[in-house]
Structure formats: structure tokens, C-alpha cells
N, CA, C and O atoms as CSV, one atom per row, in Angstrom:
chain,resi,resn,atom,element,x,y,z
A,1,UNK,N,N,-27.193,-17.371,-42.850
A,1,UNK,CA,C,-27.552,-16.908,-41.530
A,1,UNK,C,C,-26.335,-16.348,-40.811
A,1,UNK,O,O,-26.361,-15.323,-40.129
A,2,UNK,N,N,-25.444,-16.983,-40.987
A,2,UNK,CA,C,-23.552,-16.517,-40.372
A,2,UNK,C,C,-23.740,-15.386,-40.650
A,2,UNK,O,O,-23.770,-14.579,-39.721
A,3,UNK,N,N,-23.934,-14.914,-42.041
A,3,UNK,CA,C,-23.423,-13.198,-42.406
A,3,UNK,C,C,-24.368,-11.830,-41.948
A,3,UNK,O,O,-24.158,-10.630,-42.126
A,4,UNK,N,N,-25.473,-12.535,-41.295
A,4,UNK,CA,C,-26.568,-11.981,-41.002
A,4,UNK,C,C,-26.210,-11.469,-39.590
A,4,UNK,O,O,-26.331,-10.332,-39.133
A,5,UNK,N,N,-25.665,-12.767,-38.925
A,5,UNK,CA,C,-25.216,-12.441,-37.113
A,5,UNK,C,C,-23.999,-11.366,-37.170
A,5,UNK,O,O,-23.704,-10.523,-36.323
A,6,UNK,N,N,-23.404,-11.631,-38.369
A,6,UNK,CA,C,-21.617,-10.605,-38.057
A,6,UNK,C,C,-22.285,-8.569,-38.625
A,6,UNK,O,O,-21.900,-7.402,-38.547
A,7,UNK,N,N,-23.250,-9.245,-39.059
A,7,UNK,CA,C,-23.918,-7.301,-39.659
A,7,UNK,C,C,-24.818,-7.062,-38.213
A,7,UNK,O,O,-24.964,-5.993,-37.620
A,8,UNK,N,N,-25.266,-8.154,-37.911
A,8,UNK,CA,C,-25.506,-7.017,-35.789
A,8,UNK,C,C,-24.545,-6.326,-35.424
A,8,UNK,O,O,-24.646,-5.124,-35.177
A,9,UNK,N,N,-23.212,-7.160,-35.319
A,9,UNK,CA,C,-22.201,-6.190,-34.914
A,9,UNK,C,C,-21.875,-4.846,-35.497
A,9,UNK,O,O,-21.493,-3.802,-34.968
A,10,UNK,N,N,-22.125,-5.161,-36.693
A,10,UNK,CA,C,-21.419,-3.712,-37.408
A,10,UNK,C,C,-22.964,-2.863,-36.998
A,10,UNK,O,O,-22.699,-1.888,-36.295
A,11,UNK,N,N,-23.849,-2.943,-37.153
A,11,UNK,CA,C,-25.373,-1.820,-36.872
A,11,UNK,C,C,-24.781,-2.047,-35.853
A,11,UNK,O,O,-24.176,-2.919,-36.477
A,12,UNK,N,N,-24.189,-2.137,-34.476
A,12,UNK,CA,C,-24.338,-1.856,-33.097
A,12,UNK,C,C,-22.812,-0.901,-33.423
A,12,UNK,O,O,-22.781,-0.079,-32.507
A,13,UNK,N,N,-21.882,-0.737,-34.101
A,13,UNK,CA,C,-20.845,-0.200,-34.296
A,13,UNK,C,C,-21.237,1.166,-35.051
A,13,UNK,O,O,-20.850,2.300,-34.770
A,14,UNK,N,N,-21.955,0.835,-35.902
A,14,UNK,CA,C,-22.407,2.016,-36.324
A,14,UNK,C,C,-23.582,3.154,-35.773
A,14,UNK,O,O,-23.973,4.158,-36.367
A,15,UNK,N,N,-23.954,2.693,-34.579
A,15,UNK,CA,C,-24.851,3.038,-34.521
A,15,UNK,C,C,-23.766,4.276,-32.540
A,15,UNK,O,O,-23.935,5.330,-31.927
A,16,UNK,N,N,-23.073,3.380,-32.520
A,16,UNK,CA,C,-22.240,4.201,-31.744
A,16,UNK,C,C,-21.182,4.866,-32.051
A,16,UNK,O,O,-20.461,5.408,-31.214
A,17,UNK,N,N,-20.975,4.887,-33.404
A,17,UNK,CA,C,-20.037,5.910,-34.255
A,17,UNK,C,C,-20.906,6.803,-33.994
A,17,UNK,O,O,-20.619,7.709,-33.211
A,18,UNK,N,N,-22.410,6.716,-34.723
A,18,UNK,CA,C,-23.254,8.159,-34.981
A,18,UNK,C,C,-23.669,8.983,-33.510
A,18,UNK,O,O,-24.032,10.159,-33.495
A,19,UNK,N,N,-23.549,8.202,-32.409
A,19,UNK,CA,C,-23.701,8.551,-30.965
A,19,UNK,C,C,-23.131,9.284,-30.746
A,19,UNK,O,O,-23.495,10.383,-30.329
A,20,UNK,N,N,-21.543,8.756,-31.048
A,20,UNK,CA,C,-20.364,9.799,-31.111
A,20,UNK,C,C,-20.293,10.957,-31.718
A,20,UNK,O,O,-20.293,11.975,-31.026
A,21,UNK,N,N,-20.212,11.047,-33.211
A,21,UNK,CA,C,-20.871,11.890,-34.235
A,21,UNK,C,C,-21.570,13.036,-33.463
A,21,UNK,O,O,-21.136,14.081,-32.980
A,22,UNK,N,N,-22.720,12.517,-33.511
A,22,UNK,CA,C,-23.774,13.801,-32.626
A,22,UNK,C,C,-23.612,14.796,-31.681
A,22,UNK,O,O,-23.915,15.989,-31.647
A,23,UNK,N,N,-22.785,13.643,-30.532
A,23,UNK,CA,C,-22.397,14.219,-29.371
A,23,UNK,C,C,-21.186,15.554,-30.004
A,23,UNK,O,O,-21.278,16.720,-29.620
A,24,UNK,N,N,-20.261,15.143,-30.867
A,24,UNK,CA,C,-19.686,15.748,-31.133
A,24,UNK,C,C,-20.029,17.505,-32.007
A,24,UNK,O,O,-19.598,18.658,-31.995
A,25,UNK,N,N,-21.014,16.713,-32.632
A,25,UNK,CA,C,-21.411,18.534,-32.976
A,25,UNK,C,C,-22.537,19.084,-32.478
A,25,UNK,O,O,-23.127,19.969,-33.096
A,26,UNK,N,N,-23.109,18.452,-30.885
A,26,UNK,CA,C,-24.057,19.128,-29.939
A,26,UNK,C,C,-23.691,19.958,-28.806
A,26,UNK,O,O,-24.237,20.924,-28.272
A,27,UNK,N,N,-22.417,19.199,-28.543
A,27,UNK,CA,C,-22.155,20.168,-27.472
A,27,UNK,C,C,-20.754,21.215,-27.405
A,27,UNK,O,O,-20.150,21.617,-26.411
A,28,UNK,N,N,-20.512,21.469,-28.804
A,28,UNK,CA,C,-20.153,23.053,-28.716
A,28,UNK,C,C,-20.821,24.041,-29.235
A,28,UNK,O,O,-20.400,25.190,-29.102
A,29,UNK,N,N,-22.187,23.721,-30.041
A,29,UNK,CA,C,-22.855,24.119,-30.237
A,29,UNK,C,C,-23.822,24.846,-29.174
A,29,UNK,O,O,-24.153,26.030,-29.119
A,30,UNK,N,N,-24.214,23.620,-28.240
A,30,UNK,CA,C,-24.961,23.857,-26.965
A,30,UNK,C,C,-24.308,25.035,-26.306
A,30,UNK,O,O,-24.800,26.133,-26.046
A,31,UNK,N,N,-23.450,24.713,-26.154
A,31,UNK,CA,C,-22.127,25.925,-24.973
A,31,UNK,C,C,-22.416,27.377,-26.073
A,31,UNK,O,O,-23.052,28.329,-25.622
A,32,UNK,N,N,-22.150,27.390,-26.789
A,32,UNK,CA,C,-22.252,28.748,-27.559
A,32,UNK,C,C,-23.808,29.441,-27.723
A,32,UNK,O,O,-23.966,30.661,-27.708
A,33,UNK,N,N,-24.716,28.655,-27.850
A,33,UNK,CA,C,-25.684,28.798,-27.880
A,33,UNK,C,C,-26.104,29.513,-26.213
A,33,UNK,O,O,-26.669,30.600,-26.089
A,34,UNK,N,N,-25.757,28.786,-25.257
A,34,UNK,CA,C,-25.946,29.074,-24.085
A,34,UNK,C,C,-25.201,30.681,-24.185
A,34,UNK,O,O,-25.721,31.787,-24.032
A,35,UNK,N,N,-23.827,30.312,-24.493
A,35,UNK,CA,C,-23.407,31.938,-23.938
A,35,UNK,C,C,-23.819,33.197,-24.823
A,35,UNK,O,O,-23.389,34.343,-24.698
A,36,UNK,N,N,-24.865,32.668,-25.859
A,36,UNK,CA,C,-25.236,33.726,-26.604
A,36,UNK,C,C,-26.871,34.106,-25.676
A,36,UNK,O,O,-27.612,35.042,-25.979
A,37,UNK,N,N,-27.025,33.504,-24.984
A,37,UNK,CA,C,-28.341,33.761,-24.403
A,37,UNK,C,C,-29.581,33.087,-25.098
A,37,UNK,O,O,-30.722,33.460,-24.824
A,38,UNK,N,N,-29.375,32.275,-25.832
A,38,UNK,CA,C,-30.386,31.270,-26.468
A,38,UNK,C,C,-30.392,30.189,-25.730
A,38,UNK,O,O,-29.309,29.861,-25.245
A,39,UNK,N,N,-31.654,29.303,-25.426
A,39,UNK,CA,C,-31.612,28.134,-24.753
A,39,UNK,C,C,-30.621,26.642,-25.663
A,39,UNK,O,O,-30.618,26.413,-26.873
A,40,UNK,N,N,-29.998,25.985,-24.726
A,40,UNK,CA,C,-29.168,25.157,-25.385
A,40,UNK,C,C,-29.380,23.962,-26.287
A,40,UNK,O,O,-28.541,23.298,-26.895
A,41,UNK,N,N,-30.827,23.828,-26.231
A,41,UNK,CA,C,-31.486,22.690,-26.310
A,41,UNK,C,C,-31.602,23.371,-27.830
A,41,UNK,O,O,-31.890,22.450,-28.593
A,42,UNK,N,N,-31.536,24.123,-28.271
A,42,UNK,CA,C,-31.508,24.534,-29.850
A,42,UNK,C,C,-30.667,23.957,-30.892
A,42,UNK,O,O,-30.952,23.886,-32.087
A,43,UNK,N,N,-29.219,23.405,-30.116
A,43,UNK,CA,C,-28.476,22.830,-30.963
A,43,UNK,C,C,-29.086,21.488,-31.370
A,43,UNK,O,O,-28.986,20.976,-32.485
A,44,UNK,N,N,-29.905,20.855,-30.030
A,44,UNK,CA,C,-30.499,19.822,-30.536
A,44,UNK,C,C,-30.877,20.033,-32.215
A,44,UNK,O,O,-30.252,19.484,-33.122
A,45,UNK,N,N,-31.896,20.837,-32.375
A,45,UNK,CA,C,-31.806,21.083,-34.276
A,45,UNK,C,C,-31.056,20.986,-35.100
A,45,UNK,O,O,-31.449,21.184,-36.250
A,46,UNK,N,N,-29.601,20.625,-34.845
A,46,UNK,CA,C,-28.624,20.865,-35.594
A,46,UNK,C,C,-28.701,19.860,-36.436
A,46,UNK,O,O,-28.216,19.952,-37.564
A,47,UNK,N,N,-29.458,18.517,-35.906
A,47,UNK,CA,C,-29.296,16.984,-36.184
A,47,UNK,C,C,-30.600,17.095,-36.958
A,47,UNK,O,O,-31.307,16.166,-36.568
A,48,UNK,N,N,-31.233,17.805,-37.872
A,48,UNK,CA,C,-32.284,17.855,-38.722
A,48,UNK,C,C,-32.049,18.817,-39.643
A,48,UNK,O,O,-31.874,20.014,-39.417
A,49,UNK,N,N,-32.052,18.126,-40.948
A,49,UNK,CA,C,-31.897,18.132,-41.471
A,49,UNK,C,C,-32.370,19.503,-42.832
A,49,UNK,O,O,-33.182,19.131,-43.680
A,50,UNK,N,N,-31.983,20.553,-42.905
A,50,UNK,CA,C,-32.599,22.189,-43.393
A,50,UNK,C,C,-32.974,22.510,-42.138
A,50,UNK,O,O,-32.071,23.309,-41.889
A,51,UNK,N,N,-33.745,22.475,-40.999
A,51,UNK,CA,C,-33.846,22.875,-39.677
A,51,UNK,C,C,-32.535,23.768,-39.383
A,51,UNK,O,O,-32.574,24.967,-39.107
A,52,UNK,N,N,-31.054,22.774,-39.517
A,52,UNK,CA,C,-30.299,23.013,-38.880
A,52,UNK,C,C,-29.677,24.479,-39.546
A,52,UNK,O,O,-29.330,25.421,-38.834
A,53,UNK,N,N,-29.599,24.488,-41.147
A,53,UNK,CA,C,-29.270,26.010,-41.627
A,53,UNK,C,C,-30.485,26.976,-41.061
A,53,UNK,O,O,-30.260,28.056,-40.515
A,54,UNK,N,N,-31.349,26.619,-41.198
A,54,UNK,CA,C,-32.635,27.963,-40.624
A,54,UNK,C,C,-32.032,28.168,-39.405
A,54,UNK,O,O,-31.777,29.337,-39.117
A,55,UNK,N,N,-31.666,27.067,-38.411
A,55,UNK,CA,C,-31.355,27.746,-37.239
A,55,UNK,C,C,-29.995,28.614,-36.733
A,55,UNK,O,O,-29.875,29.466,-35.853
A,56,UNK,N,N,-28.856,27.924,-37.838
A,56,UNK,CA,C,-27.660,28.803,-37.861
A,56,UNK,C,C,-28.148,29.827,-38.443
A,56,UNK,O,O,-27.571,30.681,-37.769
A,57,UNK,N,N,-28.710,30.357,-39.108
A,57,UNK,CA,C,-28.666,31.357,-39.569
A,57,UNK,C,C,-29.449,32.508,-38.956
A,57,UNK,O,O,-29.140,33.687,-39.132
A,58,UNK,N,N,-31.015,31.883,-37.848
A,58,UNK,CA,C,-31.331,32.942,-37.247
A,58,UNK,C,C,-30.534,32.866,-36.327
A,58,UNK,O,O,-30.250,34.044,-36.109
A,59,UNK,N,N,-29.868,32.131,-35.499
A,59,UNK,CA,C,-28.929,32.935,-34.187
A,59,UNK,C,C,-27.872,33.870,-34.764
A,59,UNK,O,O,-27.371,34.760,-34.077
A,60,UNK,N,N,-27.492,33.624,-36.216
A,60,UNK,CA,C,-26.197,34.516,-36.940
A,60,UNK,C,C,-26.664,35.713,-36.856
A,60,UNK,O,O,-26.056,36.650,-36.339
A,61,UNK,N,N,-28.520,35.810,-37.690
A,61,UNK,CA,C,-28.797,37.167,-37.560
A,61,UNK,C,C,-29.594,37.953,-36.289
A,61,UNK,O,O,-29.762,39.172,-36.271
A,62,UNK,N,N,-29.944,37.247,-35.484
A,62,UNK,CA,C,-30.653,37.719,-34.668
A,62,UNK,C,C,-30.443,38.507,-33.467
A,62,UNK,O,O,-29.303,38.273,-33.063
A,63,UNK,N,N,-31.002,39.281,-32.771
A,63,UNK,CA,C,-30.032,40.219,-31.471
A,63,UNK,C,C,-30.223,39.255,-30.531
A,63,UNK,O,O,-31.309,38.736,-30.272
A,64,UNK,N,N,-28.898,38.943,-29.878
A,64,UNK,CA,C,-28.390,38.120,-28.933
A,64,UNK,C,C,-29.326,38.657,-27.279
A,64,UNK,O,O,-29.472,39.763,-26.760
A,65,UNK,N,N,-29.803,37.234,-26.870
A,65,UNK,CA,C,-30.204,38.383,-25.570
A,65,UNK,C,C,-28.896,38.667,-24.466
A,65,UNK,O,O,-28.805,39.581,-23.646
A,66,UNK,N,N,-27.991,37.629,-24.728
A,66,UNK,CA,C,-26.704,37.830,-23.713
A,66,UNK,C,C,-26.305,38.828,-23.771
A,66,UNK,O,O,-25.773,39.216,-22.731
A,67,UNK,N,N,-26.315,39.744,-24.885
A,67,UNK,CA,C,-25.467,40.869,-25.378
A,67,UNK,C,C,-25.618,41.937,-24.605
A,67,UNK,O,O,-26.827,42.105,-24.443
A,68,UNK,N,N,-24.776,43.032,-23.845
A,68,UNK,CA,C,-25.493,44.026,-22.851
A,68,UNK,C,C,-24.914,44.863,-23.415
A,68,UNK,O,O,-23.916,44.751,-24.128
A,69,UNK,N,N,-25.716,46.107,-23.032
A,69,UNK,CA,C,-25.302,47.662,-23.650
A,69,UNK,C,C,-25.800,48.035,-25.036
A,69,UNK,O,O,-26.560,47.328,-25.698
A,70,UNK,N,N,-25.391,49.005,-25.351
A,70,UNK,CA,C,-26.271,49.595,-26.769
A,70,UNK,C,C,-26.245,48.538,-28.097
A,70,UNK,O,O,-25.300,47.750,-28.082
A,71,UNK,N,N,-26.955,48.460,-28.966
A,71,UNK,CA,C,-26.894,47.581,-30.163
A,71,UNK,C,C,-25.434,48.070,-30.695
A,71,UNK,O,O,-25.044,49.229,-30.553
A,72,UNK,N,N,-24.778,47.180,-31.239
A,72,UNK,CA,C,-23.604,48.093,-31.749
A,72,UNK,C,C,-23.673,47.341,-33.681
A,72,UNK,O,O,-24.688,46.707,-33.970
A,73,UNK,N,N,-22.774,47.479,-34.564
A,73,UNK,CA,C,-23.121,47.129,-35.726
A,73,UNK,C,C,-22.825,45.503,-36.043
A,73,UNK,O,O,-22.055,44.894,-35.301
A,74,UNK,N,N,-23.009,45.309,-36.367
A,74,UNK,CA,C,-21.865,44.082,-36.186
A,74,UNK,C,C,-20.911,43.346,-37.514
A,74,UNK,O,O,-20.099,42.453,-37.270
């Protein structure tokens, strides 16, 4: 039962590593996302799993709405 109470601690440790984790690759994601003219809440996807390449990859290819002036090549 002892070794049972000391692994709460570590799931409550680990579980605010991954808090950390997340936070960490949501919100520069979010910010870029924003200044590309996509809503920010997209990075949320990032944290699912094949979601997250489909979604890098349509903002990679897709026309930005932030973008002003003629299409240019890119």
C-alpha cells in the first residue's frame, strides 16, 4: 500500500510536466496562427494526434487571410 501512496505523487508530477509540455507548444503556435489570420484556437489541434500534421500543413499551404495585397509566389 506504501508504494501505491508515493506513485500519487509522481501521476500529480507528471501530470503537471504534461501541463507544462502543452502550454509550451500552444502558445507560439496560437500567436502565429493569430498573426496569420487563422483563429488561435487551431493550435489547440496540435495536441492530437495526425490532426496536428493535417493542420500544419493546411495553414503551410493555404492563402493566409492576414496577408494583404496581390497573391505573390511563395
Amino acid at each position: 500500500m506504501g508504494s501505491m501512496m508515493r506513485m500519487g505523487g509522481w501521476f500529480g508530477a507528471h501530470g503537471l510536466i504534461l501541463l507544462l509540455w502543452a502550454t509550451v507548444i500552444i502558445l507560439p503556435f496560437w500567436k502565429i496562427f493569430s498573426k496569420a489570420g487563422f483563429p488561435g484556437w487551431l493550435s489547440l489541434l496540435l495536441l492530437v494526434p495526425v490532426v496536428n500534421l493535417i493542420v500544419l500543413y493546411v495553414i503551410a499551404f493555404a492563402r493566409w487571410p492576414a496577408r494583404r495585397g496581390p497573391d505573390l509566389p511563395v
